[in-house]
C-alpha positions in Angstrom: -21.4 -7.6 16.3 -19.8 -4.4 15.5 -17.2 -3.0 18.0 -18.6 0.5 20.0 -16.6 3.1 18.7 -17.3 1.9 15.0 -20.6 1.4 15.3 -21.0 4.7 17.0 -19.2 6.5 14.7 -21.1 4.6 11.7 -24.7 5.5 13.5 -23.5 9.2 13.7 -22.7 9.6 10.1 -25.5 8.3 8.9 -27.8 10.1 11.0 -25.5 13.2 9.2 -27.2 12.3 6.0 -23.4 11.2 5.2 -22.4 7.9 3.1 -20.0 5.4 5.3 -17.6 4.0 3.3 -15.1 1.1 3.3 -11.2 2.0 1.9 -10.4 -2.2 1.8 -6.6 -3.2 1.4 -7.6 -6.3 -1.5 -3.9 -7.3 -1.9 -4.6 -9.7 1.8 -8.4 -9.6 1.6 -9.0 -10.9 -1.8 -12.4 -13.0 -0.1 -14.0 -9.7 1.9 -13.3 -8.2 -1.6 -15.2 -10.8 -3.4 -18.0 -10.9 -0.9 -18.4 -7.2 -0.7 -18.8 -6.3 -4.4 -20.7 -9.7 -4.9 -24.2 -7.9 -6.1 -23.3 -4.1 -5.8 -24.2 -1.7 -8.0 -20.8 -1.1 -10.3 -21.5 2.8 -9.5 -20.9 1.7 -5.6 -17.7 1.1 -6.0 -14.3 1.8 -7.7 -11.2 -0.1 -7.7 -8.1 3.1 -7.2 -5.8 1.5 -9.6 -8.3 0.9 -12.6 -7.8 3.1 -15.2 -3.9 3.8 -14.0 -0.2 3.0 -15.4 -0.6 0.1 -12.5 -3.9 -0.8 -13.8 -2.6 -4.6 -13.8 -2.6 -4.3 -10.1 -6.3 -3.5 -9.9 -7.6 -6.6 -8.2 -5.3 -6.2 -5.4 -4.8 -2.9 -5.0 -7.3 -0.4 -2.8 -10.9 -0.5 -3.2 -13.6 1.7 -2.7 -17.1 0.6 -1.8 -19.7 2.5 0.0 -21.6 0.5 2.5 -25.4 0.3 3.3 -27.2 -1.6 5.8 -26.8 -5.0 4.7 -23.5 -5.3 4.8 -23.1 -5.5 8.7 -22.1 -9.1 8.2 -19.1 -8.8 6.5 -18.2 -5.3 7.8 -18.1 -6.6 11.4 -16.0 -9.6 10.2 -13.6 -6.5 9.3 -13.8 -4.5 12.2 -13.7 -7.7 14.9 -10.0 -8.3 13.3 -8.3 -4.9 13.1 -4.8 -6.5 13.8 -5.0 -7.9 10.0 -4.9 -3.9 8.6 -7.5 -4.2 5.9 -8.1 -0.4 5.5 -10.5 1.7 7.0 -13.8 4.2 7.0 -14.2 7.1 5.6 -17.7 9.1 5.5 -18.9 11.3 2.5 -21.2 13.3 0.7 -24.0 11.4 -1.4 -22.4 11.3 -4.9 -18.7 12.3 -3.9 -17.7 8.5 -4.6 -16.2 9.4 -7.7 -14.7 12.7 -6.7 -13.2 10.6 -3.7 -11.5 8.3 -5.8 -10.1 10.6 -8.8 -8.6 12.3 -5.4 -6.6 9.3 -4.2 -6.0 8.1 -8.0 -4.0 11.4 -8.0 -2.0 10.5 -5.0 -0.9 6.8 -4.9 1.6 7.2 -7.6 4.5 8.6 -5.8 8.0 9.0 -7.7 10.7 6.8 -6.4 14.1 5.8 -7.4 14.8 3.9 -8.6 10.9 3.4 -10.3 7.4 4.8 -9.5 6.4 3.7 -6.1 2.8 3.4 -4.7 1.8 5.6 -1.7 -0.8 2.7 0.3 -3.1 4.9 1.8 -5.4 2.5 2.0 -3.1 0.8 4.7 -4.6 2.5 8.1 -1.0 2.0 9.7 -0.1 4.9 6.9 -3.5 6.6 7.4 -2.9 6.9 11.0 1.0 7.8 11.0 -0.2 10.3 8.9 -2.8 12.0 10.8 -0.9 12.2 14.1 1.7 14.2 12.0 -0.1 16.3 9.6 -1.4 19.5 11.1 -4.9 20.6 10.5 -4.0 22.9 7.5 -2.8 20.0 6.2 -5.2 17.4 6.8 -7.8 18.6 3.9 -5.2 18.3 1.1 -4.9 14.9 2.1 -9.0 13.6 3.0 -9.8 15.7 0.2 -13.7 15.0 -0.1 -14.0 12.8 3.1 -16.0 14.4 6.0 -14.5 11.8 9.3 -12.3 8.9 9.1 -12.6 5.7 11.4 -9.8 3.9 11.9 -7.8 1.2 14.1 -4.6 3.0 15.3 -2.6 -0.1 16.4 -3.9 -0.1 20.3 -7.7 1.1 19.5 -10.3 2.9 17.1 -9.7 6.5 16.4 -11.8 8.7 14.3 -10.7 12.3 13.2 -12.6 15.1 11.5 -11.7 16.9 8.0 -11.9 20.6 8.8 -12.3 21.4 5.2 -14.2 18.5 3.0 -13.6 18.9 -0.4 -11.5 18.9 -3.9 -7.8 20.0 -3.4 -5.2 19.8 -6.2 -2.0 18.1 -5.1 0.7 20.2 -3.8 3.8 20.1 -5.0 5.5 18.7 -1.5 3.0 16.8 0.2 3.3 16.9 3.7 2.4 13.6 4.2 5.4 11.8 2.0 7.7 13.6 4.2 5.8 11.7 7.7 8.7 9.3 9.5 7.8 5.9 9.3 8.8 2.9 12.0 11.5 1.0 10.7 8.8 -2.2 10.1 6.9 -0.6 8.4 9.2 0.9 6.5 10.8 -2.6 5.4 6.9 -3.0 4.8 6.3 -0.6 2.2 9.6 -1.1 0.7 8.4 -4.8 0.1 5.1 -3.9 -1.2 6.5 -1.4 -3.6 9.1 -3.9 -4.7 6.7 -6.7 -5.0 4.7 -4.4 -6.9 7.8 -3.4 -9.3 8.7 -6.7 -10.5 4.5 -7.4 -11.4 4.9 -4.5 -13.3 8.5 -4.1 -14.8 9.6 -7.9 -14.7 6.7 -10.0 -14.7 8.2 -12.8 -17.2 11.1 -13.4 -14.5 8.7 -13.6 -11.7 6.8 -15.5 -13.7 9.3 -17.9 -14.2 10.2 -17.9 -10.6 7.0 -19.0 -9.3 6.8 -22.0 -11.7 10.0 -23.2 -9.4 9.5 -21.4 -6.0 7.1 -20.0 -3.5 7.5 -16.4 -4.9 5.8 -15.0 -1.5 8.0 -17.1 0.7 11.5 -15.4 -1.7 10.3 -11.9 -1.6 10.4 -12.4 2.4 13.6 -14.3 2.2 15.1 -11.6 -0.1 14.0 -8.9 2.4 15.3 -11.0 5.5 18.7 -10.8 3.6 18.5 -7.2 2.2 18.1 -6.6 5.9 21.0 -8.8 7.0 23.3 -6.7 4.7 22.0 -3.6 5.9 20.7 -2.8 2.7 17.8 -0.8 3.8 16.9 1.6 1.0 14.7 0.7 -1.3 16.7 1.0 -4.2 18.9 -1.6 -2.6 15.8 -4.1 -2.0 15.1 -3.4 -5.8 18.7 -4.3 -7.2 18.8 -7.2 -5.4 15.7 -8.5 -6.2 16.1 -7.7 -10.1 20.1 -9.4 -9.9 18.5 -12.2 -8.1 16.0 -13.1 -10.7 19.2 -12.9 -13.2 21.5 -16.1 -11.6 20.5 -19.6 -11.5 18.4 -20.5 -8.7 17.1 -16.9 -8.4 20.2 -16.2 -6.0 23.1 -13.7 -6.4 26.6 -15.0 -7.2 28.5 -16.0 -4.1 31.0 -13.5 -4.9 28.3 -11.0 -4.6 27.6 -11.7 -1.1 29.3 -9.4 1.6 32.8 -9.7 2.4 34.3 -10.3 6.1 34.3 -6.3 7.4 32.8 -4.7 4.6 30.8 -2.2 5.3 27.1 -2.1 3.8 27.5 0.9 1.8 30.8 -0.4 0.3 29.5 -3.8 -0.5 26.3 -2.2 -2.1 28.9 -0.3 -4.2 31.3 -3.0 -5.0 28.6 -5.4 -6.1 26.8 -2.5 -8.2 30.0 -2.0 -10.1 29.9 -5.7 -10.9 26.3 -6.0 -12.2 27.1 -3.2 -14.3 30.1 -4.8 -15.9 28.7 -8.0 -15.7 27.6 -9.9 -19.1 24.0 -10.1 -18.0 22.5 -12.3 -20.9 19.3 -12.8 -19.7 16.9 -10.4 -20.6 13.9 -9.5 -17.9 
């Protein structure tokens, strides 16, 4: 059965003449995924990263499917679990699927240092951080085409209207890359973007790595450390991850590990001076 507000909200769109649609975080639900687009119409839904410079991220990266009546099954398998953050609904328009999603393909690709990073709107921790910040001037820039959003805000379903449906080119300073984020989910993102650097920039390495190692179970291991050190930029997540790969066992030199008293910034600088005069060798 479908939880109240959901189901309320999904009833009242509909009756709107309004599409309900599903924004569905594949990287951790790979089997709703599969069931969901399992006999849909290939003009029902759009995988966001298709067709991108992450394109080989595709089949884990944010999909778009628009729902109809027969999916209540899976759907309220979604919706009774909102603590596993699949994503979210999203009501639009008939036709505006493809509209919707050239609108978020222009959005997700966020530039980073030290590489491109990947803005996960389809996460509704983001989606909701960023509605509670962004004023409603603001809030159509970022729906774009979507008419009302339904989401789980951590303690309960929220829902929130677009003023202003419609297309909107991207400003130059979003307002919602510049929304504070928890440390978690900071550390989070930071892993997700990494993960999603080495897939793209290093994939050999990694590849090699997870012929020895659980690479899910180093990337959190890594993290856990980058943490330890109080690396907690990005950046430093990505250099250590990258210098990691480089050593035998997929572990930085002793002598690269933090010295008694040293601060974080220092050792992040002493051990960057190193890997740049270091004889690397190995080629990533």
């Amino acid at each position: 059965m479908i939880p109240e507000r959901p189901r309320q909200w999904i009833e009242e769109q509909r009756g709107l003449g309004r599409c309900v649609c599903v924004v569905l975080d594949a990287q951790n639900e790979l089997e709703a995924r599969t069931a969901l687009l399992n006999g849909r119409a290939p003009d029902r839904y759009y995988s966001v990263y298709s067709q991108t410079p992450v394109t080989e991220l595709a089949p884990a990266g944010p999909f778009l499917i628009e729902l109809d009546g027969t999916d209540t099954e899976r759907l309220s398998e979604l919706l009774n679990a909102p603590e596993r953050n699949w994503g979210w609904l999203a009501s639009l328009a008939p036709g505006d699927l493809p509209l919707w999603l050239e609108h978020w393909r222009a959005r997700v690709l966020v530039s980073a240092r030290p590489e491109r990073a990947l803005y996960r709107f389809q996460d509704n921790r983001v989606l909701s951080r960023a509605l509670r910040h962004l004023s409603a001037e603001q809030l159509p820039a970022y729906l774009g085409q979507a008419i009302s959003v339904c989401y789980w805000q951590g303690e309960q379903w929220a829902t929130t209207d677009n003023p202003a449906p419609g297309k909107y080119v991207l400003p130059e300073a979003a307002a919602w890359l510049s929304v504070p984020a928890p440390s978690r989910q900071q550390a989070f993102i930071h892993a997700h973007n990494a993960r999603c650097f080495l897939l793209e920039k290093h994939f050999p390495a990694f590849h090699r790595l997870a012929g020895q190692l659980n690479p899910f179970e180093w990337l959190s291991g890594k993290q856990t450390q980058a943490l330890q050190w109080g690396w907690v930029e990005e950046a430093q997540l990505v250099f250590l991850l990258i210098h990691s790969l480089k050593h035998p066992g997929f572990e930085l030199p002793k002598a690269w590990h933090p010295h008694p008293h040293e601060t974080a910034a220092l050792h992040f600088e002493r051990v960057s001076q190193a890997a740049e005069q270091a004889d690397n060798g190995v080629q990533l």
